[in-house]
VEXTIDREN-778374 format. One record per residue (C-alpha): x, y, z; residue in three letters. Coordinates in steps of 0.2 Angstrom, whole numbers, plus 5000, padded with zeros to 4 digits. Layout:
N
XYZALA/...
This chain:
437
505250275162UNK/504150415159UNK/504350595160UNK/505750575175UNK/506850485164UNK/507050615155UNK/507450715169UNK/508850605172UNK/509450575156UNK/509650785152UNK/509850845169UNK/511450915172UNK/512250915153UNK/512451065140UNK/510951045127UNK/510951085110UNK/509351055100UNK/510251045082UNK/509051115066UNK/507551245073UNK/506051185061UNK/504551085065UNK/505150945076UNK/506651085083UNK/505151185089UNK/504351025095UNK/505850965105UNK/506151135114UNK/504351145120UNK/504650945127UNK/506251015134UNK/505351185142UNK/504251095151UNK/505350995161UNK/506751135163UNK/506051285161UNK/507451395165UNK/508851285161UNK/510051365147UNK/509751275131UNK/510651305114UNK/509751315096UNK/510851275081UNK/510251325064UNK/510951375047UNK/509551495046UNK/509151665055UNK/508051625067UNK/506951725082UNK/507551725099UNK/506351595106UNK/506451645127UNK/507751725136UNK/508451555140UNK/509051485123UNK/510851515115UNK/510551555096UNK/512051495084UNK/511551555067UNK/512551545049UNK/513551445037UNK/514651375053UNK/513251335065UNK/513851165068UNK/515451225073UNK/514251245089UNK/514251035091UNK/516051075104UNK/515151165116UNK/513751065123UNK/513650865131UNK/512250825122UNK/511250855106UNK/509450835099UNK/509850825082UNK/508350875070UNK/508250725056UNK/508650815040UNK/510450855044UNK/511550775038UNK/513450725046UNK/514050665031UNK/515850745032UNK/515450805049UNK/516750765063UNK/515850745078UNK/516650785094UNK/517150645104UNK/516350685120UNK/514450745114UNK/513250615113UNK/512050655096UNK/509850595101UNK/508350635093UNK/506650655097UNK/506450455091UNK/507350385105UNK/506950505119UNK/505250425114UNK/505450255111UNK/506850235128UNK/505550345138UNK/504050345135UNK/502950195144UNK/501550185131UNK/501550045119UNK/502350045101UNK/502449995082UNK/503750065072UNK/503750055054UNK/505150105042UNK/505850065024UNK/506050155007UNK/504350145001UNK/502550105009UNK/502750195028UNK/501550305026UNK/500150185018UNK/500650045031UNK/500750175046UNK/499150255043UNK/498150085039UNK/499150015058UNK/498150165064UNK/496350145054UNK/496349945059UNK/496849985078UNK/495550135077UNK/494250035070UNK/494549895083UNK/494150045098UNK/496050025102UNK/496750195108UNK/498050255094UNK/499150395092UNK/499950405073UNK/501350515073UNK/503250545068UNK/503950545048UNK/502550605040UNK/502550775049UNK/501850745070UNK/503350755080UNK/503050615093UNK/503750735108UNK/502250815104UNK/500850685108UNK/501950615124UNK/500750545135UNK/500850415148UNK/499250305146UNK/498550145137UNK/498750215120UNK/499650125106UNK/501050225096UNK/501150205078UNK/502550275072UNK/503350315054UNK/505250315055UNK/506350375042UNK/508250305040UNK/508550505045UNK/507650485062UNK/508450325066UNK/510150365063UNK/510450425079UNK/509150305088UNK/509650185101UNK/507950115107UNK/506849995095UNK/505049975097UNK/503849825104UNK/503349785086UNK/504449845070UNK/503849845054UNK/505049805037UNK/504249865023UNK/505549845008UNK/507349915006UNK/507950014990UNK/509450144988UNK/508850324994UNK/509450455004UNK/511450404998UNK/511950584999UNK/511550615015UNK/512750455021UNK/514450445022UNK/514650295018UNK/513250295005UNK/512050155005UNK/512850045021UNK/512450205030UNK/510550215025UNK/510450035029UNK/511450025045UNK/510350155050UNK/508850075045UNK/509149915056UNK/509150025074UNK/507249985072UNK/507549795076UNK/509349815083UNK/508649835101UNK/507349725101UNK/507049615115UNK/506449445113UNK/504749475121UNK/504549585105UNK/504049555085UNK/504649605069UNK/503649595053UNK/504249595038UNK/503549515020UNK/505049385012UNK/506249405005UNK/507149545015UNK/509049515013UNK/509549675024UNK/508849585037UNK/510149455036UNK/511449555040UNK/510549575057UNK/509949425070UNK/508449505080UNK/508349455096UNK/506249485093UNK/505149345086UNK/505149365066UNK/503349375060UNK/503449335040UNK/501649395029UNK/500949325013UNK/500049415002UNK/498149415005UNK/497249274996UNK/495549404993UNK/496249574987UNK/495449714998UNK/494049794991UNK/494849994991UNK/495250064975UNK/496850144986UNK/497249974987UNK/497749904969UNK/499349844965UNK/500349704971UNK/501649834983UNK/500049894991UNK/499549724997UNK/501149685003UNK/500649865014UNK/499049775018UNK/499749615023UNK/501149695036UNK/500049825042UNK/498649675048UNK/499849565056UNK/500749695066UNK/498749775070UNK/498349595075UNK/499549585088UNK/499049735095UNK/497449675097UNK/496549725080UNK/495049605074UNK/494649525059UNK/493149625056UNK/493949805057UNK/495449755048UNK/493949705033UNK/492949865038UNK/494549975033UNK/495049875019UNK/493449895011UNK/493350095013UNK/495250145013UNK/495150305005UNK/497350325003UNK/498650435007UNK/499050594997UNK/500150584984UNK/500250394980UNK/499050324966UNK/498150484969UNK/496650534955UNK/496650724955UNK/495750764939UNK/494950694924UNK/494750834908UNK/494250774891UNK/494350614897UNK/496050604901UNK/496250554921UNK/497850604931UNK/498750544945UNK/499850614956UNK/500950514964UNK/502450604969UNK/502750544984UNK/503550384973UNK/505550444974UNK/506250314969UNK/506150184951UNK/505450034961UNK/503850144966UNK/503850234949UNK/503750064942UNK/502549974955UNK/501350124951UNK/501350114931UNK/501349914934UNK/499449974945UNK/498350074934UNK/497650034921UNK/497650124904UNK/499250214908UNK/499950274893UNK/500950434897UNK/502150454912UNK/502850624919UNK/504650584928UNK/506250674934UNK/506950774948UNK/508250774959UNK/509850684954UNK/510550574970UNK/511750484959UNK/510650304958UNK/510650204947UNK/509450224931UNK/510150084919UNK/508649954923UNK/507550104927UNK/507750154907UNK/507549994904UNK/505949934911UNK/505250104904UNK/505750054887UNK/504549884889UNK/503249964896UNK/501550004888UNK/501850174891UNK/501550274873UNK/502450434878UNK/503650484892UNK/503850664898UNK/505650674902UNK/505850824918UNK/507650884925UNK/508650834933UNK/508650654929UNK/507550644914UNK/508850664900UNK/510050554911UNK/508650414912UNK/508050454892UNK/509950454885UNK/509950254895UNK/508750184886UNK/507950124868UNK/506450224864UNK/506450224848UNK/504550164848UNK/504250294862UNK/503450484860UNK/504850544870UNK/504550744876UNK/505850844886UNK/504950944896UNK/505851124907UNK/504651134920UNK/502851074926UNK/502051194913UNK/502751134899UNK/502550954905UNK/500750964908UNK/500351044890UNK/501250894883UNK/500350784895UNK/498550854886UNK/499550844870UNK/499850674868UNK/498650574880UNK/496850514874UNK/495450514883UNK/495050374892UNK/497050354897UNK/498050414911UNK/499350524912UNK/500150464929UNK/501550604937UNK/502950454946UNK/504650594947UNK/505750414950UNK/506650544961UNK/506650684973UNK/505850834970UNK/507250974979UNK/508151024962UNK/506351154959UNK/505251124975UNK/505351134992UNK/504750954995UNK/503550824985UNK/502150894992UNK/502651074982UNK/502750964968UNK/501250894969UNK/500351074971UNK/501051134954UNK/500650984942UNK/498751014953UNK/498851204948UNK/499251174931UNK/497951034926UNK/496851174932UNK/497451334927UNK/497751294907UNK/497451144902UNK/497551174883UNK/498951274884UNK/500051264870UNK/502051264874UNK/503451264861UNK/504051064867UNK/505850984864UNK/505650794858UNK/506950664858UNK/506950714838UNK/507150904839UNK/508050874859UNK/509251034852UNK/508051134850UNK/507751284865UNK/506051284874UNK/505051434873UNK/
C-alpha cells in the first residue's frame, strides 16, 4: 500500500503514459515524484512540448503504434481501443486503479450514465458538513493522482465507464446511479462494452464493502457482488433545494445519504445540505430570465432519459432546444415522448435534431430547425411567452460544433446575452427546404 506500492508496481518496466492532457500531465508529475530520472514515454496524437529531458515524445496520427514498445501503459480515459489491437505483453492502467489498489485512504465510488456529478458532489457536502475529512475528485475534471495522500481523509470519486475500463480495483463503497446507452462508439463491442466496463466498480469488491444502488438495476444482475447490497427508496419529504426537483434528483439524494451515512455522515448535515443545495453547472441550471421568459441550461443531459427527466421537472416548460452529436442511439421513444409532451415548440439543432424530428408526430408542434446556437436562441425569444421556460436538454453529445458541453453551454449563455431580439431567417417543419440565412 501506499506510495511504495507503486514503487513496486512500476519499478523496473517501460512506461508509457498514453494521451498528454489534463490527467496525462497529472499522471507524469505522480510518476516524477517517485522516479525522477527513470525514462518515461508520452503518447499523443497531438504535437506536444518536450516536458524534461527524461520523456520519449511519440507524436501523430500513428502515436499508438508506440503501445509495442513499453510493459506498461497509463492510459488517459478518452482514448479509445475500439479497433485497437493491443499487444500481448503490455499491461494497459489508469490513474483510477493506481489509486483505488494503492492508495490507503478510504473510498466511495460512484458511476452510471446520469446523476455522478449531483450524487458525487452531494457525498462530499453531507461528509463535509458532518466534519468528516473529504477529498472530491476524478470525472468531473481533478485527477485523483493529484490529491494522493496518505491520511484519514475519505475519497469521493466520480467514475466514468472510460476510467474504469481499464480498472481492476473497486472501492469500499460503490455507488449505481442508473444505466442507459452512451458512449457506444467508443466500444467495441458497443453497449456490452460500456456496461462491462461499468461493472469494474463492484467487480472487486470484497465482502466487508457495500454497494448502493436504487431498484430496479437489471445491469447488476449480470454481476453477483461479493459486497453487501445497500437498496434506497425515495425520501418520504422532498428536500427543500430548488437544485433538487424532480424525481431523478431524489433518487441522487437517496444514494448519495445512504453511501454518506456509512461513512459516518449525520442525519442533521445530510438535512443541512439538503435544504441549501445550490446544484451543479449545467443541470436544471437558471441562467437568465428576459421579458419574462426564464432559460435553463442543462447541457450536461446527453442522453434522452435526462432530456426527458428535466422537461418532466420544471414547470411551465414550453420550448425545448435539442441535438448534437450523433452516437447512433436510438430516438424512436425519444420522438415519441417529445410528441406527448407539453412542450408548445421544439427547436430542432444538428446533428440529431432532423433525425429525432423526421421520428415523430408533431403535427400539433411549432417545430424550428435551427443551424446553430444563434439561430436557435432567436427562435427561442420567438416563440416562448413570458412566464415560460425555454429549457436547452441537446438529448446528445455536444462534439459535432463544441469542444465539450461546457463550450456548449457558454454559447447558448453568450447569446441570451448578446442579442436577445435578434431576428434570423428560421426554417420550420413547414418551409424545412427552405436555406437559413
Amino acid at each position: 500500500m501506499g506510495l511504495e506500492g507503486v514503487r513496486d508496481f512500476f519499478e523496473g518496466r517501460r512506461i508509457l503514459i498514453l494521451g498528454f492532457g489534463r490527467e496525462g500531465r497529472s499522471s507524469l508529475r505522480f510518476l516524477r515524484n517517485i522516479f525522477p530520472r527513470e525514462q518515461i514515454g508520452i503518447a499523443d496524437k497531438n504535437l506536444i512540448e518536450h516536458p524534461d529531458q527524461h520523456c520519449v515524445l511519440h507524436c501523430g496520427e500513428d502515436y499508438l503504434d508506440a503501445l509495442g514498445e513499453y510493459d506498461i501503459v497509463v492510459k488517459s480515459p478518452g482514448i479509445s481501443f475500439a479497433g485497437v489491437e493491443i499487444p500481448q505483453n503490455v499491461q494497459i492502467t489508469c490513474q483510477t486503479e493506481i489509486f483505488l489498489r494503492f492508495c490507503p485512504c478510504k473510498t466511495v465510488g460512484i458511476t452510471g450514465t446520469k446523476g455522478k456529478t449531483t450524487t458525487s458532489t452531494l457525498i462530499y457536502e453531507f461528509l463535509r458538513e458532518s466534519g468528516i475529512n473529504t477529498v472530491l475528485a476524478g470525472n468531473m475534471g481533478l485527477p485523483v493522482l493529484d490529491e494522493w495522500r496518505e491520511d484519514d481523509s475519505v475519497f469521493v470519486l466520480e467514475m466514468s465507464s472510460h476510467q474504469l475500463e481499464f480498472t481492476r480495483a473497486s472501492p469500499h463503497i460503490a455507488v449505481w446511479t442508473n444505466l442507459y446507452p452512451e458512449h457506444l462508439d467508443h466500444y467495441a463491442t458497443g453497449f456490452e462494452g460500456y456496461v462491462k466496463a461499468k461493472l469494474n466498480i463492484l467487480r472487486y469488491q470484497k465482502k466487508e464493502d457495500f454497494y448502493v444502488f436504487y431498484p430496479p438495476q437489471e445491469a447488476l444482475a449480470r454481476l453477483e457482488p461479493a459486497a453487501q447490497p445497500c437498496p434506497v427508496a425515495l425520501p418520504e419529504r422532498h428536500p427543500a433545494s430548488a437544485r433538487l426537483r424532480g424525481k431523478h434528483n431524489l433518487v441522487d439524494f437517496a444514494l448519495a445519504a445512504k453511501a454518506a451515512e456509512l461513512l459516518g455522515a449525520t442525519q442533521t448535515a445530510i438535512a443541512r445540505v439538503g435544504k441549501s443545495f445550490r446544484g451543479v453547472p449545467h443541470r436544471l441550471e437558471p441562467i437568465a430570465t428576459v421579458d419574462g421568459v426564464t432559460f435553463v441550461d442543462d447541457t450536461i443531459a446527453t442522453i434522452p432519459a435526462a432530456a426527458l427527466s428535466a422537461i418532466d421537472t420544471l414547470e411551465n416548460c414550453k420550448t425545448l432546444i435539442f441535438g448534437g452529436q450523433d452516437r447512433g442511439i436510438d430516438y424512436g421513444d425519444f420522438a415519441k415522448a417529445l410528441a406527448q409532451s407539453d412542450l408548445r415548440t421544439l427547436i430542432a439543432m444538428p446533428d440529431t435534431g432532423e433525425k429525432i424530428i423526421a421520428l415523430g408526430d408533431f403535427h400539433n408542434k411549432t417545430v424550428i430547425f435551427a443551424e446553430d446556437m444563434p439561430r436557435a436562441v432567436a427562435a427561442a425569444f420567438a416563440h416562448t411567452r413570458a412566464g415560460e421556460t425555454c429549457l436547452l436538454s441537446p438529448a446528445a453529445p455536444s462534439y459535432n460544433a463544441y469542444r465539450d458541453f461546457e463550450a456548449k453551454a457558454k454559447d447558448f449563455r453568450r447569446c441570451i446575452d448578446k442579442s436577445p431580439h435578434s431576428l434570423y431567417t428560421i426554417r420550420t417543419a413547414k418551409n424545412a427546404a427552405q436555406t437559413s440565412s
